[in-house]
C-alpha positions as CSV (number, residue, x, y, z in Angstrom):
1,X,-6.8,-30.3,47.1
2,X,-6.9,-26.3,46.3
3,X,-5.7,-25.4,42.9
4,X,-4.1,-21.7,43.0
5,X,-5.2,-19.3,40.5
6,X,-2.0,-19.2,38.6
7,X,-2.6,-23.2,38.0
8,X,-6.0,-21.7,36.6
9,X,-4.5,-19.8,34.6
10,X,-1.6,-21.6,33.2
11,X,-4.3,-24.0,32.2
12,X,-6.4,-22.1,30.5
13,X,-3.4,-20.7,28.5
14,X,-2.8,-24.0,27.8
15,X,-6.4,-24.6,26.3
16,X,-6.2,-21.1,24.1
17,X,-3.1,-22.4,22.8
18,X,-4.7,-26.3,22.2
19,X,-7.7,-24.3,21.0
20,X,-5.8,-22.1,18.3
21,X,-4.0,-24.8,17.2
22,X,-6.7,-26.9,16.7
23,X,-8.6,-23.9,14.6
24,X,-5.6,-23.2,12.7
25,X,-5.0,-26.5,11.6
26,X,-8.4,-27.0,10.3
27,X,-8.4,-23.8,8.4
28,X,-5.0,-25.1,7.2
29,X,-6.9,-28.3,6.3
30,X,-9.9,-26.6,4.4
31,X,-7.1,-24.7,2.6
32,X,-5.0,-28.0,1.5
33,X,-6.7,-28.7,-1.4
34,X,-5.5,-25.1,-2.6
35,X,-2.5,-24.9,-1.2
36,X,-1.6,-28.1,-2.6
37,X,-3.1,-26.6,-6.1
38,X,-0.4,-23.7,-5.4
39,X,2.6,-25.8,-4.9
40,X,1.9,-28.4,-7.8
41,X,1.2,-25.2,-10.1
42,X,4.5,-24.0,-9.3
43,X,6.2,-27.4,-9.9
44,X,4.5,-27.4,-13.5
45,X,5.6,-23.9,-14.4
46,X,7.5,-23.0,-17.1
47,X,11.2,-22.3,-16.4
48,X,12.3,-18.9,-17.6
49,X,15.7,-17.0,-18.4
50,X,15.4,-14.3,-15.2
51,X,15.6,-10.9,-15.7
52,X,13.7,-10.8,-18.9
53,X,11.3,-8.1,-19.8
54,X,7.4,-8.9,-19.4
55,X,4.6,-6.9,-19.7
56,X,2.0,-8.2,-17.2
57,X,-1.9,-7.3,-17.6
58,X,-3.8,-7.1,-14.4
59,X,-7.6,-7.2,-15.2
60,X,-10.1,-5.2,-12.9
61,X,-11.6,-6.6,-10.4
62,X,-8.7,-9.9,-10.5
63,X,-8.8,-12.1,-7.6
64,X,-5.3,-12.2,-5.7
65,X,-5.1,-16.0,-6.8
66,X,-5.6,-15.1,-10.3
67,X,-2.8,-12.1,-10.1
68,X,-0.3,-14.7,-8.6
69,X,-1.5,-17.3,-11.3
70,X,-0.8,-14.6,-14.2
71,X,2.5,-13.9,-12.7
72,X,3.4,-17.3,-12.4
73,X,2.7,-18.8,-15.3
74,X,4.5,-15.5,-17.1
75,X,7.6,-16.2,-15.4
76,X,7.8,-13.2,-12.8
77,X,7.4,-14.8,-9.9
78,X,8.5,-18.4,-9.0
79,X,5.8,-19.9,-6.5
80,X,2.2,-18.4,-6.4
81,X,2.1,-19.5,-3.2
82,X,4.8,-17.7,-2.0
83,X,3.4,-14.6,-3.4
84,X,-0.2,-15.1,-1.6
85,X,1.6,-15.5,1.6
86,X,3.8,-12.4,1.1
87,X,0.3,-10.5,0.9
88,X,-1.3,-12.2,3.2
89,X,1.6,-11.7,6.1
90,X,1.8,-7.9,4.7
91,X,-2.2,-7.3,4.8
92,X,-1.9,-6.2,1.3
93,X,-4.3,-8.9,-0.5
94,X,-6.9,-6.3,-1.6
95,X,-4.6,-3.0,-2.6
96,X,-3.1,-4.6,-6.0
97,X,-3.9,-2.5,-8.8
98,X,-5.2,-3.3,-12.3
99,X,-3.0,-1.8,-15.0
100,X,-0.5,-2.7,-17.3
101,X,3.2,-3.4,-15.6
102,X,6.9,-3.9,-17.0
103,X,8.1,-6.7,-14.8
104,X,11.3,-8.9,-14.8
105,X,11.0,-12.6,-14.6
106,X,12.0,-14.3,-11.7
107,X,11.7,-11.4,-9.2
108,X,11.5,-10.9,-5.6
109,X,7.8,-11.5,-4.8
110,X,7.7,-8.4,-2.5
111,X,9.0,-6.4,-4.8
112,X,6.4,-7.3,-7.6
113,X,4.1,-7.0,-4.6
114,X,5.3,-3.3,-4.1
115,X,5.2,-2.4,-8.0
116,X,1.7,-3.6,-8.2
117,X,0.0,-2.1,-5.3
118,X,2.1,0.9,-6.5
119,X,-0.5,2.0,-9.7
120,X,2.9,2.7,-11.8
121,X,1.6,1.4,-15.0
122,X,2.0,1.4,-18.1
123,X,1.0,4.2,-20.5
124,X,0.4,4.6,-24.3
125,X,-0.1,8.3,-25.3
126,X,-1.8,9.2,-29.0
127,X,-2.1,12.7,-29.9
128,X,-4.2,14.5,-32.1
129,X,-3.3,17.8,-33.2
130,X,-6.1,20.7,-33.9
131,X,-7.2,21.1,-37.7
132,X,-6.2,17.0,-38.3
133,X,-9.1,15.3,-40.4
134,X,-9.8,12.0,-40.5
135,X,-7.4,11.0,-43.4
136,X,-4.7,12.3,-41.8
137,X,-6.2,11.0,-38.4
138,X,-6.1,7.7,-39.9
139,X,-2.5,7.9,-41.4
140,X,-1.8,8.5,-37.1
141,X,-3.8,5.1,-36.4
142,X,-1.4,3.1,-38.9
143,X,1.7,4.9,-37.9
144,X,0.9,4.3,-34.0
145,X,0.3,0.8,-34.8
146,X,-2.9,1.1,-33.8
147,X,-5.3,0.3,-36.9
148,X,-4.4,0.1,-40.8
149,X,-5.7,3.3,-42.5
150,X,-7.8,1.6,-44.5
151,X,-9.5,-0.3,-41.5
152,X,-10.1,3.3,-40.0
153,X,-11.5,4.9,-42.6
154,X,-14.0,2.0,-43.0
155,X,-15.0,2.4,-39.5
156,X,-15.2,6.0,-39.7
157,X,-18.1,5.9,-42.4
158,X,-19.5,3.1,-40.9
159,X,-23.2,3.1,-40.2
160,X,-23.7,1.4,-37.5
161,X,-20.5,3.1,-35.8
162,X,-22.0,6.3,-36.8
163,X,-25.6,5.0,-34.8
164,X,-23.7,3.7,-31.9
165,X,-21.6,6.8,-31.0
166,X,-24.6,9.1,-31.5
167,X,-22.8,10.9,-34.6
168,X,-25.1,12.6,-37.1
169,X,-23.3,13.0,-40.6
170,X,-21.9,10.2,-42.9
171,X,-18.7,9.8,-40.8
172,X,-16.6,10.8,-37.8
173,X,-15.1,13.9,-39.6
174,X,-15.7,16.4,-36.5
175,X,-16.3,14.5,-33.5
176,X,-12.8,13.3,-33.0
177,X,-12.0,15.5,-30.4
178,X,-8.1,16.5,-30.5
179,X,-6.6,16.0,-27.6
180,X,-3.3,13.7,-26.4
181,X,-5.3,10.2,-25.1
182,X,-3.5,7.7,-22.2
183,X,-4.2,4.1,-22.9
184,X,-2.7,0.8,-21.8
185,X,-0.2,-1.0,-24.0
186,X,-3.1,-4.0,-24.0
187,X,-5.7,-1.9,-25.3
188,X,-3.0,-0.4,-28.0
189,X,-4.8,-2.7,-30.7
190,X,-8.5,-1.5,-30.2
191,X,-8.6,1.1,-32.1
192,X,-12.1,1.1,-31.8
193,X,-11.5,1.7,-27.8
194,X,-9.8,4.7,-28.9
195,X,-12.2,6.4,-31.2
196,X,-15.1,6.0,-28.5
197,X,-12.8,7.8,-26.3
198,X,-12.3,10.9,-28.8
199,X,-15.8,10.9,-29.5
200,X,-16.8,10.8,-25.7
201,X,-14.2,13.5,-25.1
202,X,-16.0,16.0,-28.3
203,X,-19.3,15.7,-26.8
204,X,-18.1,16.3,-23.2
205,X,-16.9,19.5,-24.4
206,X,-19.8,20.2,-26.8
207,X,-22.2,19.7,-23.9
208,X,-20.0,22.3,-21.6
209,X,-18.9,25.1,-24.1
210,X,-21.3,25.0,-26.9
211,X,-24.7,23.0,-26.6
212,X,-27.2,25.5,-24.6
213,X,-26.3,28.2,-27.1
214,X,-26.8,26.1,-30.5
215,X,-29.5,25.0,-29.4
216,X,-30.8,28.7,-28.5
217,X,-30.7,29.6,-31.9
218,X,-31.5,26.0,-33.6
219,X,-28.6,25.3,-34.7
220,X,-27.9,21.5,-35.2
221,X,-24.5,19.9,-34.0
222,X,-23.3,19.1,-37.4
223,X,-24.3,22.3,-39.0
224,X,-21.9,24.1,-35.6
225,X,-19.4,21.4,-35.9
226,X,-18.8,21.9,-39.8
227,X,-18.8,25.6,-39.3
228,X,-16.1,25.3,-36.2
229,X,-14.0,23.1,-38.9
230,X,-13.7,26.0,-41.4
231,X,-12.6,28.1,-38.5
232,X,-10.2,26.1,-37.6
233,X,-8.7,25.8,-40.9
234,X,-8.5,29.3,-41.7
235,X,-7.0,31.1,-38.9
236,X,-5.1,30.8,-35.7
237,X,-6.8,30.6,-32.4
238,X,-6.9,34.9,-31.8
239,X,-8.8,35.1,-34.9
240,X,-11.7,32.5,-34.4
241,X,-14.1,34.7,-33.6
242,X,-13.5,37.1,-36.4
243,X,-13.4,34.5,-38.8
244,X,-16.5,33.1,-37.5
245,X,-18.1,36.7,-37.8
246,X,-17.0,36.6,-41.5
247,X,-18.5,33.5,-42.2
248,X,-21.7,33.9,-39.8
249,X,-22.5,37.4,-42.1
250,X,-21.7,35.7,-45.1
251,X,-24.6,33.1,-44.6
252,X,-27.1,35.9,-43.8
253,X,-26.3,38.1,-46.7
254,X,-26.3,34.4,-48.5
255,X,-23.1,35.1,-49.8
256,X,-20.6,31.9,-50.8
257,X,-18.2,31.3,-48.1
258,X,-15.6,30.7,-49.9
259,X,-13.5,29.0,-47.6
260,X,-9.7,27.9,-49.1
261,X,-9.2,24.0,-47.7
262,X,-12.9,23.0,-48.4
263,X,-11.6,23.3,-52.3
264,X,-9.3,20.5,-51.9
265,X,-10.9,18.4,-49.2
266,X,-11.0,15.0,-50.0
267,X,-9.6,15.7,-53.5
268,X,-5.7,16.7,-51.8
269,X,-3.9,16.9,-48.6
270,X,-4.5,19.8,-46.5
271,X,-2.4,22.4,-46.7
272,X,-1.3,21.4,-51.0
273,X,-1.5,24.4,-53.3
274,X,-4.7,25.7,-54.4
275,X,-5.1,25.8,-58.3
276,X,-7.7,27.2,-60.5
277,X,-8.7,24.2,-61.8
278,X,-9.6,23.1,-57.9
279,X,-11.6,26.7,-57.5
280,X,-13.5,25.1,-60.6
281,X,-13.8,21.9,-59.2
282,X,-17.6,21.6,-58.6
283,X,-17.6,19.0,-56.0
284,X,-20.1,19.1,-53.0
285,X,-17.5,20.4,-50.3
286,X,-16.3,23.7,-52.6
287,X,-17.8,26.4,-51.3
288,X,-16.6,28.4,-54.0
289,X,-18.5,26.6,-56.3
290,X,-21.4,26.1,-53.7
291,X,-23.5,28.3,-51.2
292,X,-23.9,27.2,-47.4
293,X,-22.3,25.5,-45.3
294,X,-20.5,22.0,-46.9
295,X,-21.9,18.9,-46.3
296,X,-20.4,18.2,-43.1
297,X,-16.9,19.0,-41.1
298,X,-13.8,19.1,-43.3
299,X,-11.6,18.7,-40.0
300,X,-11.9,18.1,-36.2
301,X,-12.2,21.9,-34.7
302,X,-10.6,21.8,-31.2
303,X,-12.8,23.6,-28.0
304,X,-11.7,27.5,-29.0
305,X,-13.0,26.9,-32.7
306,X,-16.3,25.0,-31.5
307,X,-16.9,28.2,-29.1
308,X,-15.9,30.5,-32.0
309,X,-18.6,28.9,-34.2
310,X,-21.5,30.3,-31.7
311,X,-19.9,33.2,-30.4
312,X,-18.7,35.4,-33.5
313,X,-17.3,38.6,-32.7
314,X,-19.7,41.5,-33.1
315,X,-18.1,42.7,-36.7
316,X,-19.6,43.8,-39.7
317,X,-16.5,41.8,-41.8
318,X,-17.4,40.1,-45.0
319,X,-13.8,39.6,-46.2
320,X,-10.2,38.8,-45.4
321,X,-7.1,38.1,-46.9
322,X,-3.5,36.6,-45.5
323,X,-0.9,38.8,-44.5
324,X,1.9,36.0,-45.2
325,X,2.6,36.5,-41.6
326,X,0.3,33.6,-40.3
327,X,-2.7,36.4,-39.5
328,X,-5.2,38.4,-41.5
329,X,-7.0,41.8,-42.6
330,X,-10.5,41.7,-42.5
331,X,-12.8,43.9,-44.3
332,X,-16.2,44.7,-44.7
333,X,-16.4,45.9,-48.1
334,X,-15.0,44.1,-51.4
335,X,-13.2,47.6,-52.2
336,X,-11.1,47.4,-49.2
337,X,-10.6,43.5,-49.1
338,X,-9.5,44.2,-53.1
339,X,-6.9,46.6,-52.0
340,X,-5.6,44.6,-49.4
341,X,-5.6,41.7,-51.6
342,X,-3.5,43.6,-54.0
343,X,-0.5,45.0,-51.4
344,X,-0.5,41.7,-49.7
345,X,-0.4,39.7,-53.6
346,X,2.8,42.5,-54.4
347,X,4.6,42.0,-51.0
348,X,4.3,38.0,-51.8
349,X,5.8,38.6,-55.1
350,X,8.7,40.8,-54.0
351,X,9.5,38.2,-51.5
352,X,9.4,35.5,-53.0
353,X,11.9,37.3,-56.1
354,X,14.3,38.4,-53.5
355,X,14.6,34.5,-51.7
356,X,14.8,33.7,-55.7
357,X,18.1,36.0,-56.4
358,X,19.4,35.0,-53.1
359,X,19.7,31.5,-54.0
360,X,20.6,32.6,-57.2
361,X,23.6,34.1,-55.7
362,X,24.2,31.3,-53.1
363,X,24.5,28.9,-56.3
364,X,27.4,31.1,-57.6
């Protein structure tokens, strides 16, 4: 009997067909013990209120099984199994992203498919302003929620910290680079995640900006860092170098810096009125009282102060004094810096007894 070629052919279609049904059923069968895994999961899952808040935590490197277990047993989604076959149909099983993400329970499983391949996550910011030192630092850390004060401070004089972080000196004072920091609301309660940060951040821009030319002149990080500090204290950014020059001549002539917030670091918060009695304080940090540089940074110097500290201006300035407008006059004699002293001293005074009769007259 002569078979035509479309009989051929309609039976080989036929044996395709047998053939990918036979393969698919015993991939389906190797599978069962999973799938049935899956659906008894989702029959033992908790029932939740929907549309309730949750903050879901996808770890690196998590297996698309162990996202749609996490999701599942938090309530976003109702069947794991559902949500692997979603992925699987859509080709996406691989492109899920690890991150923190505010989900709502019981939601569409392609849409918490779409938010998590997404990368919108979650983000904590912390900011450190420039000139902040480690007890105000610290008071940030409590307020954020982040670590108690106390626990900070600990950690910031901590040895072994110190060691680990490759921080000379007797604590972090310094090397807390200021900057604004992104973290994940999971990793909100490591501090200790955070400060590694800040430090990594202070020596990426130390190496950059600063290293080669302290080290030119063999100057050690925590004598350029504790210089940069006093910079940053005393002036605004456009008068760094000038400042720096001040102080950089000061040491050669071996002069006493005399540098205003070292007299109260440690002892007050920055920024408190400056006494006689705190001149006369004989602490180790007053460089009134002391010559040289203090014992280490009295603040943590942001990149334009750290630059500053090895790149004075080319001045011959020994002196300045505030000219109550937020800048300075420099001088390179005492008989100058006296005279300006004593103009800028009256102008303070005058002010201050004109706001005085003005609120005098405002009370009447």
């Amino acid at each position: 009997m002569r078979i035509s070629f479309l009989s051929v052919l309609k039976g080989l279609a036929i044996l395709a067909l047998l053939t990918g049904i036979v393969v698919a059923g015993l991939a389906v069968y190797s599978r069962l013990p999973a799938i049935l895994e899956d659906l008894t999961a989702s029959s033992r899952a908790p029932k939740v209120r929907p549309g309730q808040e949750v903050i879901v935590s996808v770890p690196k490197g998590a297996t698309l099984s162990q996202v749609a277990a996490l999701l599942e047993e938090q309530g976003v989604i109702s069947s794991r199994l559902v949500f692997k076959v979603v992925a699987a149909i859509r080709g996406e099983q691989r492109k899920i992203q690890a991150g923190d993400y505010s989900l709502k329970t019981g939601s569409d499983a392609g849409d918490v498919l779409d938010l998590l391949i997404s990368g919108k996550t979650l983000m904590f910011t912390f900011t450190v302003p420039e000139g902040y030192n480690i007890f105000q630092v610290a008071d940030l850390f409590h307020q954020s929620g982040i670590m108690p004060r106390n626990e900070f401070l600990n950690m910031a004089q901590d040895k072994p910290t110190l060691k680990e972080l490759g921080v000379e000196g007797d604590s972090l004072e310094g090397y807390l680079f200021p900057d604004t920091y992104f973290m994940r609301p999971s990793e909100k309660k490591d501090g200790k995640l955070l400060v590694r940060r800040m430090v990594k951040r202070f020596f990426e821009v130390y190496d950059k900006e600063v290293r080669s030319i302290a080290e030119a002149h063999n100057w050690k990080t925590n004598q350029v860092v504790t210089l940069a500090s006093l910079i940053e204290k005393e002036a605004r950014q456009s008068e760094h170098a000038f400042v720096s020059a001040v102080f950089h001549n000061r040491l050669r002539k071996g002069m006493r810096l005399q540098c205003d917030p070292t007299v109260i670091y440690g002892i007050k918060p920055m920024g408190s009125r400056i006494t006689r009695r705190d001149l006369d304080n004989p602490h180790s940090y007053n460089t009134y009282q002391h010559a040289g540089l203090p014992p280490g940074p009295i603040a943590n110097p942001g990149k334009d102060s750290l630059t500053a500290a090895v790149q004075p201006a080319d001045v011959d300035y020994l002196y300045f004094v505030a000219k109550n407008d937020g800048t300075h006059q420099f001088s390179s004699t005492l008989k100058e810096h006296n005279r300006w002293v004593d103009l800028y001293q009256r102008n303070s005074r005058a002010e201050a007894q004109t706001n005085k009769k003005a609120k005098g007259s405002e009370a009447q």
